[in-house]
Each structure stands twice: as structure tokens, then as C-alpha cells.
N, C-alpha and C positions, 0 to 999 in steps of 0.2 A: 617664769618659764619652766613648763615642766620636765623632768628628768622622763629623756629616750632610753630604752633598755630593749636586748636582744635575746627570748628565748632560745636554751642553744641548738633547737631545732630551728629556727628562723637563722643562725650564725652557719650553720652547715649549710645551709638552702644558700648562704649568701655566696659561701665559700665555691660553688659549684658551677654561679653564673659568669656568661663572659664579662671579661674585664669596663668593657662599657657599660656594661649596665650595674655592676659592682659601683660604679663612679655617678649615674645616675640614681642610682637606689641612697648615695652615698647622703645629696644632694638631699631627697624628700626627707632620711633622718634629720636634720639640718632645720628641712620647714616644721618638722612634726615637735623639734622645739619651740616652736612660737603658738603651741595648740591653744585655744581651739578658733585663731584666727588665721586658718587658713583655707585656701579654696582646692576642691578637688576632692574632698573625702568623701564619701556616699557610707551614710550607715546601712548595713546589712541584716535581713531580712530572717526570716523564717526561721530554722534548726542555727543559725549564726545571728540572732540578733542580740545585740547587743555590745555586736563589735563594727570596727569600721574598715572600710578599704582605700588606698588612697594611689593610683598607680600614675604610669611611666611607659607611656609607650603600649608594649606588649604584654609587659610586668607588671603585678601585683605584690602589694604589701599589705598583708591584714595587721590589724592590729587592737586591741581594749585598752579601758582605761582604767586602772585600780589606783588610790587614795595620788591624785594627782598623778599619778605616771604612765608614759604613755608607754607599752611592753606591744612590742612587736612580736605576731605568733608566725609567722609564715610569710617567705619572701618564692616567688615564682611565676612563669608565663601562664597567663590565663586560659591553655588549654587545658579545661579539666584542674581549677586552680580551688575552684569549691567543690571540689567531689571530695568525700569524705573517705 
């Protein structure tokens, strides 16, 4: 089971959403420990490939993988969620 980790740009983003979705976002860290058996992630394309997205609703969670672990980069609602 690999170790979930939170850039602390991803921990500000967390800090900022309503309380339900803090709880459901809480919920996908949770699955994203049992990686890479789980359903819902779309890897990501083009200027972001190599990372993956796994969301909730309205909400998006990016995230990559380095030496086993899963580091979440960016928690927020998909308007305007990969603009750079």
C-alpha cells in the first residue's frame, strides 16, 4: 500500500473547500491508498501527462507517482481546474 502525500499547495486548496467536499476528498485519499487498484483515475494528457486525475463529483484531485508514492499536486472544482 503506497504512502498518500499532500503538496502544500494541494493542503491550501484543501483548506479552502466546503466542509463536504473536505470529507469526500477525504474519502479518495483513503482509495488512492490501495493504488493502482482502483477505478476512477484517467491519466492525463498532453503538457500534464504523466500525471493522473481521480475526482468527486465537481471536484478534481490531480496527482503523480514518484518511487512508490502517490503526491497529490492540486485539489479543486473543474472549472478551469487544468488551466495553467
Amino acid at each position: 500500500m503506497p504512502e498518500v502525500r499532500l503538496e502544500r499547495a494541494a493542503a491550501t486548496e484543501l483548506d479552502k473547500l466546503p466542509l463536504p467536499i473536505i470529507g469526500r476528498m477525504s474519502k479518495l485519499f483513503e482509495r488512492l491508498g490501495d493504488w493502482p487498484s482502483i477505478s476512477g483515475v484517467k491519466a492525463l494528457t498532453g503538457p500534464l501527462a504523466g500525471k493522473y486525475r481521480l475526482r468527486t463529483g465537481d471536484y478534481r484531485l490531480q496527482f503523480r507517482l514518484e518511487d512508490g508514492v502517490v503526491i497529490v499536486e492540486r485539489i479543486g472544482h473543474r472549472d478551469g481546474f487544468y488551466d495553467e
